[in-house]
C-alpha positions, 0 to 999 in steps of 0.5 A: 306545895310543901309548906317550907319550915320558918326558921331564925336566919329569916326572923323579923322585928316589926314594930307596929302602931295599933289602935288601943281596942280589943282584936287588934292585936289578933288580926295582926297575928292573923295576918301574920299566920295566913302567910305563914310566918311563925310568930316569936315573942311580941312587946308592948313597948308604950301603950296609951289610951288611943294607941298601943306600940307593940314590936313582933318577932316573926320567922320565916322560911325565905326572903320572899316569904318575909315579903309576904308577912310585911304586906301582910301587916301593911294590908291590915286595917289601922295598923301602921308599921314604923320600924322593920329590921332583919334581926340576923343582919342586926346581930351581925352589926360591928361584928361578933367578936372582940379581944379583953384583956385577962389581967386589968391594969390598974397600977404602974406596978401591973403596967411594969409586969404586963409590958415594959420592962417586966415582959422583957425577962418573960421573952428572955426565958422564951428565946432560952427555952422555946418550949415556955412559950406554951406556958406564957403566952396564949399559944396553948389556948389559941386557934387561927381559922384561916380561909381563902374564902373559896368555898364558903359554905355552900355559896361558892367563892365568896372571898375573904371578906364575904368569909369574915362573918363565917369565920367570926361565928366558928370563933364564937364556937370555938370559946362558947364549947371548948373555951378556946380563943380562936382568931379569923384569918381571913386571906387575900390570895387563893394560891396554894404556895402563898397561903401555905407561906403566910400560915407558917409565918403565923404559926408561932402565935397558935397552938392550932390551925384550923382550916375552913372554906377552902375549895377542894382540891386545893384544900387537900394540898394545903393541908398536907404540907401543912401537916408536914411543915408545922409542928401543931395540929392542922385540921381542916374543918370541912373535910374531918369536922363534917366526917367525924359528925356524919359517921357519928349519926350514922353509926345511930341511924344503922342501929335503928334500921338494923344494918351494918355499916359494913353491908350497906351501899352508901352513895355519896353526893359531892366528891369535893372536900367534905365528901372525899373526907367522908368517905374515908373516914367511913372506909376506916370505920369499916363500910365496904360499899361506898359510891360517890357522885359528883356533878357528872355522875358515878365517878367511874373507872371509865371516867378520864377526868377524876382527880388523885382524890376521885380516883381513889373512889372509882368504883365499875358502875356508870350513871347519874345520882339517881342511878346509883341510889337504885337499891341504895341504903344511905345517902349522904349529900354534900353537895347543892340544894335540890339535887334530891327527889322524893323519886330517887328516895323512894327508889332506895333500898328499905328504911333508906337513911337520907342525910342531906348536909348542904348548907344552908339548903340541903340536897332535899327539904326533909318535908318532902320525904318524911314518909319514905325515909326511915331516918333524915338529917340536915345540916340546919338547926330548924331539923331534927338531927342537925350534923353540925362540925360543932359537934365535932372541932372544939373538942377535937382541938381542946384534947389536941391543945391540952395534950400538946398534940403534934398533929391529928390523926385518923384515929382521932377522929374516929375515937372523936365520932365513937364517942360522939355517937355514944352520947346517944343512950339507947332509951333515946335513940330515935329516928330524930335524935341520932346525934346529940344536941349541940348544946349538949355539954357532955360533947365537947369533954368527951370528945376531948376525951377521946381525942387526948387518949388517942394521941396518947396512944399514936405516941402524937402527944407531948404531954 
């Protein structure tokens, strides 16, 4: 069995009580190690001539595993645990996000200007001129991420207050990276027409709405009408966010293995939102041979029960996954975790590229393939080449804000991906870096860059 790789979403604090003598300490790293647990960094919180409190931070790869490591302690002689906490749970408490003010008020005169009466001329030169309402308030630099909470990451329909951590975090994202200030809004309605309606009530406030877990078809319609009922850029994130950044290493992993995007046989797991997206995107950018699979096979022309969205990528073969991966160059999953077999890896055509995105357990451990797949990625931070939408959403929005764009296009994003995957020079190409760092600070410009120069060209920008 594959021994599975620790990560911070599993990390512990455990804080123990020790006897003061040489080798404690290392038997309960010992301990810790045996099981599998990967050590982090360890405290000494009061130390006396008899007794040492230490606090150890351990990750892990699973809920079981942070089990193990606790009885694990526990079974070491002497040693008594008096505290255990999830540090992911901890980090989480009271929430992620909070609302300052830009402008302290320090005086009558301040509270005068801010608020009443002052503000009052401020809405009187608004309701004359509509258009200032990008230059005094926080339209220009505000987002809404809206969800229904019906496909909230890969754990199904969570509902809108199982989505509200999801949607907090794509907030923190949106000002860490792009300096914008995003706002979760979390529906209580699933229905088509009501979110449309409640999202176009909301707009006046935002320069942008980015769609988020929404579950597909749904999706599609809601942003379509969007799009043509709003006059700000409407991007769902699942869908274009995940395609900007899986062709963007796609592009890169090609250029290792020598191939064409326009040769290669490209299967797609998953013909929901993202894998639809995907496969459009994909399609502009010039492959030619693309197969998707959903939970039932090859979506076939022989097939009675696709969607507008399948059909539209029927292809004349039939079959399983592991059928159409026969011979396959690439693998792009989007869709649940295990469905991948070193088997069906093996079966590919050679240096078979294996992007395996579900989240947070992708379609195949990459342990389990590292020596029959030329390149691998995921859509986890503990793997190289993570494909991650951050790569992607803050700097699409921060061109599309600045521009004052009016929608977001297809060639944006394709500009957003080209420039995406130039980030990655030559000399540092490999097959575990075919995507930028997240924390790589040239992205986000560069995509705003290019997503600015695009609407310029598309004649979508108003500034």
């Amino acid at each position: 069995m594959v021994q599975l790789t620790p990560n911070p979403s599993y990390s512990l604090a455990i804080r123990i009580e020790l006897p003061n003598r040489a080798g404690m300490l290392a038997s309960v790293t010992q301990a810790i190690a045996s099981v599998g647990g990967n050590l982090g960094q360890i405290d000494l919180i009061e130390q006396s001539r008899h007794v040492s409190i230490r606090e150890i931070t351990v990750d892990a790869a699973s809920l079981e595993q942070d089990e193990e490591i606790i009885q694990a302690v526990k079974a070491v002689p002497d040693v008594k645990i008096i505290e255990i906490y999830d540090r992911t749970f901890n980090l989480h408490r009271g929430g992620k996000l909070s609302v300052n003010s830009k402008i302290p008020l320090k005086s009558q005169s301040d509270l005068a200007m801010a608020y009443t009466p002052g503000v009052g001329r401020i809405c009187t030169a608004i309701a004359q001129d509509p258009e200032k309402v990008y230059s005094l308030t926080i339209k220009q630099n505000t987002v809404a991420i809206v969800t229904d909470g019906s496909a909230v990451l890969g754990l199904g329909n969570l509902g809108p207050a199982g989505a509200l951590p999801v949607m907090e975090g794509k907030a923190m994202l949106f000002k860490e990276f792009a300096g914008i200030d995003a706002f979760p809004i979390c529906l209580s309605t699933q229905d088509t027409e009501e979110i449309i309606k409640t999202v176009k009530n909301i707009a006046p406030v935002f320069g942008g709405i980015n769609l988020e877990d929404i579950a597909a078809p749904r999706c599609f319609e809601i942003e379509r009408r969007l799009r043509q009922e709003l006059d700000i850029p409407v991007f769902h994130d699942d869908q274009h966010g995940t395609a900007i950044v899986s062709l963007a290493a796609l592009i890169n992993a090609l250029k290792l293995v020598k191939k064409s995007l326009s040769e290669v046989r490209i299967v797609i797991n998953g013909a929901g939102a993202a894998g639809i997206a995907i496969a459009r995107l994909l399609k502009k950018a010039g492959a030619e041979n693309i197969w998707m699979c959903d939970s039932k096979g090859i979506l076939s022309h022989s097939r009675t029960d696709l969607n507008e969205e399948k059909r539209e990528f029927a292809v004349k073969a039939q079959g399983s996954l592991a059928g159409a991966l026969q011979g396959a160059d690439v693998f792009l999953g989007v869709s649940v975790p295990g469905v991948l077999t070193p088997e069906m890896v093996k079966s590919m055509a050679k240096d078979p590229i294996v992007f395996a995105m579900a989240n947070p357990i992708p379609e195949i451990q990459p342990e389990y393939i590292v020596s029959d797949a030329a390149v691998i990625a995921t859509g986890r931070s503990d793997y190289p080449n993570q494909i991650n939408n951050v790569l992607a959403f803050p700097g699409v929005f921060r061109g599309a804000l600045d521009c004052r764009a009016t929608t977001i296009t297809t060639t944006m994003y394709l500009e957003a991906a080209y420039a995406i995957a130039s980030l990655v020079s030559p000399s540092d190409l490999s097959a575990e870096q075919v995507i930028p760092s997240v924390f790589d600070k040239r992205v986000a410009i560069a995509v705003a860059s290019a997503v600015q120069q695009a609407a310029r060209l598309e004649g979508v920008a108003r500034c």
